[in-house]
C-alpha positions as CSV (number, residue, x, y, z in Angstrom):
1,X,0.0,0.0,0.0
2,X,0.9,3.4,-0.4
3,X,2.1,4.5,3.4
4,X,3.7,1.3,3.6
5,X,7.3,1.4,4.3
6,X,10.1,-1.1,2.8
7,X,11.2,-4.0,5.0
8,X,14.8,-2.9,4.1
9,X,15.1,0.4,5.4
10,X,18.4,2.1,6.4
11,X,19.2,2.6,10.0
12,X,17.5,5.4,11.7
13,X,18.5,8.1,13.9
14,X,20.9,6.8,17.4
15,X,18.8,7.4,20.4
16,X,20.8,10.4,21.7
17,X,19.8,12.3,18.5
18,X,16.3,11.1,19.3
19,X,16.6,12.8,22.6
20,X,18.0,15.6,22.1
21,X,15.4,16.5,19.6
22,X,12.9,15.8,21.7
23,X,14.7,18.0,24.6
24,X,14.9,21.1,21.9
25,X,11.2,20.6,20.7
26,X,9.9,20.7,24.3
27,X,12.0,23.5,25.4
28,X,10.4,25.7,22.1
29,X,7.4,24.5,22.5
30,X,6.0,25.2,26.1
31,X,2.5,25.1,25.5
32,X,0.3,22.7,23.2
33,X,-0.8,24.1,20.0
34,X,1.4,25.5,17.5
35,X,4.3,27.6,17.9
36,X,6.3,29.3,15.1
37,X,9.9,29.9,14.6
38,X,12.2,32.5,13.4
39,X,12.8,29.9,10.7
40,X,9.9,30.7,8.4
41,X,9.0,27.1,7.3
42,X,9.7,25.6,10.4
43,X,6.7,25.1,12.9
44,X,7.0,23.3,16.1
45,X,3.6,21.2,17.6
46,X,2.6,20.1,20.8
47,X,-0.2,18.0,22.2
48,X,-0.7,16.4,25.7
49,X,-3.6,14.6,24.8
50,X,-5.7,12.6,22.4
51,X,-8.7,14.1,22.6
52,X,-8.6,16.6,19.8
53,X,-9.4,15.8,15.8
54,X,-8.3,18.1,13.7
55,X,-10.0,18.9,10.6
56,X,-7.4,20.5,7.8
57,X,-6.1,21.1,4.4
58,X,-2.4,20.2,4.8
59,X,0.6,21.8,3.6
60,X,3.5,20.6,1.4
61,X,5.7,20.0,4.0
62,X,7.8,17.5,5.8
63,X,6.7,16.5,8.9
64,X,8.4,14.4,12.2
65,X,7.3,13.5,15.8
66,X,10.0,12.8,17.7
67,X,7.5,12.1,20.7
68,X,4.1,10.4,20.9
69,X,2.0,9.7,17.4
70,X,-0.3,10.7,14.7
71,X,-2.9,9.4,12.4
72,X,-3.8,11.5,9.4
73,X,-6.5,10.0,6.9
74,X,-6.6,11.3,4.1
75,X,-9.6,10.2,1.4
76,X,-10.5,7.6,4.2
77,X,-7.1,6.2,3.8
78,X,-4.8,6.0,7.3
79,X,-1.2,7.2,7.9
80,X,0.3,6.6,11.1
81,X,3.7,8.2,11.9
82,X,5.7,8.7,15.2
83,X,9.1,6.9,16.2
84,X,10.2,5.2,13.2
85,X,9.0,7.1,10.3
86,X,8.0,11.0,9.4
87,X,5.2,12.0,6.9
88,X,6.0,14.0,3.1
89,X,3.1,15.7,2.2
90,X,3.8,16.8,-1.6
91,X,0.3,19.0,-1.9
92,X,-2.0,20.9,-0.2
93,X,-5.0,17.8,0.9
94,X,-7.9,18.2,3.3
95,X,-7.4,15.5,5.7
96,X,-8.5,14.3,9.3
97,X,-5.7,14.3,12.2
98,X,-5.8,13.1,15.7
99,X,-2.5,12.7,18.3
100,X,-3.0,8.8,19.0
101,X,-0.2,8.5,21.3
102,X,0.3,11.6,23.7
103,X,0.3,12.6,27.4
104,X,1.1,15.4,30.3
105,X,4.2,13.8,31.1
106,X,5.3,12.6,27.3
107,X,3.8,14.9,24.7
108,X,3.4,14.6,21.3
109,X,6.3,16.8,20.1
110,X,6.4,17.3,16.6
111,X,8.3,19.6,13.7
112,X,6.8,20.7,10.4
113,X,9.1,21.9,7.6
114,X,7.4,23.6,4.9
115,X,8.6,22.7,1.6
116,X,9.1,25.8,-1.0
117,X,9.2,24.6,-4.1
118,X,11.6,27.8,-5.4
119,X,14.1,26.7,-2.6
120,X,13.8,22.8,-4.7
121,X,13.7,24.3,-8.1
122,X,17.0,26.6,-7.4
123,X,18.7,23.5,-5.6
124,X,17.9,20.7,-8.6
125,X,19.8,23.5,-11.3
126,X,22.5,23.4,-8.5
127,X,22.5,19.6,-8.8
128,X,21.9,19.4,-12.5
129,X,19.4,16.9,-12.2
130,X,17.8,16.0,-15.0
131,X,14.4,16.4,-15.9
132,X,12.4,13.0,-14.6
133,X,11.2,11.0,-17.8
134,X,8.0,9.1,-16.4
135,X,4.9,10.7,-14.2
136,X,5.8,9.3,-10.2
137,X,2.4,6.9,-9.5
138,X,1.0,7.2,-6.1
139,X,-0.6,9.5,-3.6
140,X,1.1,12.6,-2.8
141,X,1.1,12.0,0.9
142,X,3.6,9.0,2.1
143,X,5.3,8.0,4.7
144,X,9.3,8.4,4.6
145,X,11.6,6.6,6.8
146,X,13.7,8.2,9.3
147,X,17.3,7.8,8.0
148,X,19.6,8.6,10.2
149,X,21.2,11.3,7.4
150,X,17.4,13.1,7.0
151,X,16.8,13.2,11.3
152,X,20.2,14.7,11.8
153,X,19.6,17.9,9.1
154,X,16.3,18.1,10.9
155,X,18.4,18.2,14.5
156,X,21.1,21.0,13.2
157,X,18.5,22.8,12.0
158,X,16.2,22.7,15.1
159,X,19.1,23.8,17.4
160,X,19.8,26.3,15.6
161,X,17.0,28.1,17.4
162,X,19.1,27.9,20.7
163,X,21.3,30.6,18.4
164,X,19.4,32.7,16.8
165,X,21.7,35.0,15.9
166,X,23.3,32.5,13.7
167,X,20.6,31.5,11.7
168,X,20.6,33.8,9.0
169,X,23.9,31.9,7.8
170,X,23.5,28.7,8.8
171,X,19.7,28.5,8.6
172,X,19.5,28.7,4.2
173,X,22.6,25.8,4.3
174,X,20.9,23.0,6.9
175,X,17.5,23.8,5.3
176,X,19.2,22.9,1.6
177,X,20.4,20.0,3.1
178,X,17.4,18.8,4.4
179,X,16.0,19.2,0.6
180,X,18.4,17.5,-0.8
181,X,17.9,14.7,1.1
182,X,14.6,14.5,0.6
183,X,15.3,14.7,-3.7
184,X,17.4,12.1,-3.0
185,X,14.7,10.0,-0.9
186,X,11.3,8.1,-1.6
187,X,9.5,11.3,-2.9
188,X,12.0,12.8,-4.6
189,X,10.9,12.0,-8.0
190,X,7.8,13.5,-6.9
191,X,8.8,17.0,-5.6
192,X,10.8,17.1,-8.9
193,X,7.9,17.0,-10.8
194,X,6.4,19.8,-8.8
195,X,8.6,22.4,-10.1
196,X,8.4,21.7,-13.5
197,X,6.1,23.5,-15.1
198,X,4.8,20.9,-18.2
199,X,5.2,18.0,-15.7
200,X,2.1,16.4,-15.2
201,X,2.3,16.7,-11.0
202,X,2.8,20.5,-12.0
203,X,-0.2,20.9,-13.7
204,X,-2.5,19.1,-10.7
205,X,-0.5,21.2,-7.9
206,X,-2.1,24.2,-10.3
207,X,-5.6,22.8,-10.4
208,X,-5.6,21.8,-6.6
209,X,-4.5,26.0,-6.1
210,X,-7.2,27.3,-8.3
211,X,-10.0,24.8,-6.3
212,X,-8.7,26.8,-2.9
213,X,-9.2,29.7,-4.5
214,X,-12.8,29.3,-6.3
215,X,-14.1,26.3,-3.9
216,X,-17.0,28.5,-2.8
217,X,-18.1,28.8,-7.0
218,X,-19.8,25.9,-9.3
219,X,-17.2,23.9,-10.8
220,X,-17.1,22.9,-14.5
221,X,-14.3,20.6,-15.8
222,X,-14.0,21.8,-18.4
223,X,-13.0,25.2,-17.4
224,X,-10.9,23.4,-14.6
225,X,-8.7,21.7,-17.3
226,X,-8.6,24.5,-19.5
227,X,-6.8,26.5,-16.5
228,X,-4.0,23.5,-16.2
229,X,-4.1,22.7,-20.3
230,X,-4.8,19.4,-20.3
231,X,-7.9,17.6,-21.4
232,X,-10.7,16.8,-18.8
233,X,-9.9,12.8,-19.0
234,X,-6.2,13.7,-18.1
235,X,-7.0,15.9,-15.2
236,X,-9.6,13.3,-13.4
237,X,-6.7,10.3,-13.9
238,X,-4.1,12.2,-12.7
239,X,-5.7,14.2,-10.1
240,X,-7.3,11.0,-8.6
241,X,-4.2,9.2,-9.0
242,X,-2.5,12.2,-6.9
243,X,-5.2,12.9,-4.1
244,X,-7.4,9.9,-4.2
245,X,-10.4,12.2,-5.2
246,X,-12.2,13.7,-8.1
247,X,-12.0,17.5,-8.7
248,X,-15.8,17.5,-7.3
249,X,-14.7,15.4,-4.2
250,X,-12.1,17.4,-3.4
251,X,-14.0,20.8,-4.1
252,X,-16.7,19.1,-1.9
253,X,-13.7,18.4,1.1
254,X,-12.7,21.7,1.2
255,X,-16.1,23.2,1.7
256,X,-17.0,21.2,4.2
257,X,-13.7,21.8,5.9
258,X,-14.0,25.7,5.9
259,X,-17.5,25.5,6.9
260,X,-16.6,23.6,10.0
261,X,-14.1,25.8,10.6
262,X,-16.7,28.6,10.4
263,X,-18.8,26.9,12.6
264,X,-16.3,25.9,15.1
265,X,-14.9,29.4,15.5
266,X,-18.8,30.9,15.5
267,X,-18.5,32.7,12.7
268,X,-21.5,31.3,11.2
269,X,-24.4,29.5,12.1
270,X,-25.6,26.2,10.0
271,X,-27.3,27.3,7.4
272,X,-25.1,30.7,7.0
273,X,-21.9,28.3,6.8
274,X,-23.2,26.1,4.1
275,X,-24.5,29.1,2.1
276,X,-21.1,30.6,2.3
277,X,-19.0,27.6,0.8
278,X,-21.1,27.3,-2.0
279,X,-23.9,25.1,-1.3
280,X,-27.3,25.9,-2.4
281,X,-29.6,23.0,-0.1
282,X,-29.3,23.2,3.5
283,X,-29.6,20.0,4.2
284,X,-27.9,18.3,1.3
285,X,-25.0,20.4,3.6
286,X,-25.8,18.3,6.2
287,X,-26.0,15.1,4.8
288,X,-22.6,15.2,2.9
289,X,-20.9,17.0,6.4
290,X,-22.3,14.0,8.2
291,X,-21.1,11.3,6.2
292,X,-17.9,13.1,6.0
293,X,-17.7,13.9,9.5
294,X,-19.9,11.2,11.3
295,X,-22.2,13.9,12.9
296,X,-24.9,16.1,12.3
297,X,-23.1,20.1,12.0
298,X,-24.7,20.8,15.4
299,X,-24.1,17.6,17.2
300,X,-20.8,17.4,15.7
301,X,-19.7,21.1,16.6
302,X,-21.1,20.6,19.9
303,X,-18.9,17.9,20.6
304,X,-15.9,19.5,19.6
305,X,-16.7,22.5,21.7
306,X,-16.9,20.0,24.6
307,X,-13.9,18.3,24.5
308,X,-10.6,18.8,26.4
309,X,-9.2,21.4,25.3
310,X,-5.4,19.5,26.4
């Protein structure tokens, strides 16, 4: 399966690099939630419980708990990541996410490094690699393992937050590292094929930005592939080859995520919520929000409203 890894994976990270890591990410990140860095793609994250299930549209990014565990399901399918293994996210997906292995005394501690795909672009000229020949297969979200070379650019780039004052130098350097690596790893050929600009993985990163940016408008295909140039039986292969979706289903996924989020932040009521991401019935709203989200919108706001906050 996709988030499967291989049985002969190289050796991880030694457990004093695991440690230490998780010594820096508690001593930057005091207080659950999310805490940003002077590093501009790196985010830190901290969780002392299970309780919460997140409901988001991730971010291309790399992403590694060094303490505790995560699920994220993405189109209903599951990937677990904690000690042995990080998370590559290629494209921007809505998603589900819960902390399934977190407490008071041991946290979930996690980093998220943002991937900018001008920082890949300039770094593959620097490498001269050459363009990829065949279209990468596969779901833009995988698991990676943790090599030992990939959790110790992650390290030397964390600490430098103890220095801030060097990372203006030394910051640009670990962070090119750190891509490299990942060119060189599982989903390299993938994040190559982001930045070219007639690759097919290109062309759906394009159609995936313009649904985040019109999901509240009716959809047509046909205008949909006409943005990206390619024909409307190209862009529903590849795009459901990419995110596990149709256009519709994912249009339909990121309405229903803003409107919880609308909801949840009581912004807007039920009815105002749906009418604002584009749906026209009511209660067909509430029938795709609660097979989506196993609730009703009230019952399921409710709830979330309810629980431990952590």
């Amino acid at each position: 399966m996709d988030g499967d890894l291989p049985h002969d994976r190289p050796p991880g990270p030694p457990d004093s690099s695991r440690r230490e890591m998780i010594s820096l990410l508690a001593r930057h990140a005091r207080s659950d939630g999310e805490h940003r860095t002077p590093l501009a793609n790196l985010h830190l994250f901290r969780w002392s419980t299970t309780a919460m299930i997140e409901c988001l549209v991730t971010r291309p990014s790399l992403v590694i708990a060094a303490q505790g565990s995560k699920r994220l399901i993405q189109a209903d399918y599951p990937f677990d990541y904690g000690r042995d293994h990080g998370l590559i996210i290629a494209m921007p997906l809505p998603a589900m996410a819960q902390v399934t292995q977190a407490s008071p005394e041991a946290p979930y501690l996690c980093m998220v490094y943002e991937l900018d795909l001008a920082l890949i672009a300039d770094l593959m000229t620097e490498m001269r690699l050459p363009a990829p020949r065949t279209v990468p297969e596969g779901r833009a979200m995988s698991l990676c393992a943790l090599t030992a070379p990939l959790f110790d650019a992650a390290l030397r780039l964390l600490r430098t937050l103890d220095e801030p004052s060097h990372i203006p130098v030394l910051g640009p350097l670990i962070e090119r590292e750190l891509l490299y690596r990942l060119l060189i790893g599982e989903q390299g050929m993938r994040l190559r094929h982001l930045t070219l600009a007639e690759s097919q993985t290109y062309k759906i990163s394009r159609a995936i930005d313009y649904l985040k940016r019109h999901y509240a408008q009716p959809l047509r295909i046909e205008t949909l592939a006409g943005e990206v140039n390619m024909s409307v039986s190209s862009l529903h292969h590849h795009f459901k080859a990419v995110t596990s979706m149709s256009p519709l289903q994912y249009q339909k996924q990121l309405r229903l995520h803003e409107a919880r989020n609308l909801m949840l932040l009581q912004v807007s009521d039920v009815t105002s919520a749906a009418f604002s991401v584009g749906y026209e019935s009511p209660s067909q709203f509430s029938r795709d929000y609660s097979r989506l989200f196993g609730a009703p919108p009230s019952r399921d706001i409710a709830a979330l409203r309810s629980a431990p906050a952590g």
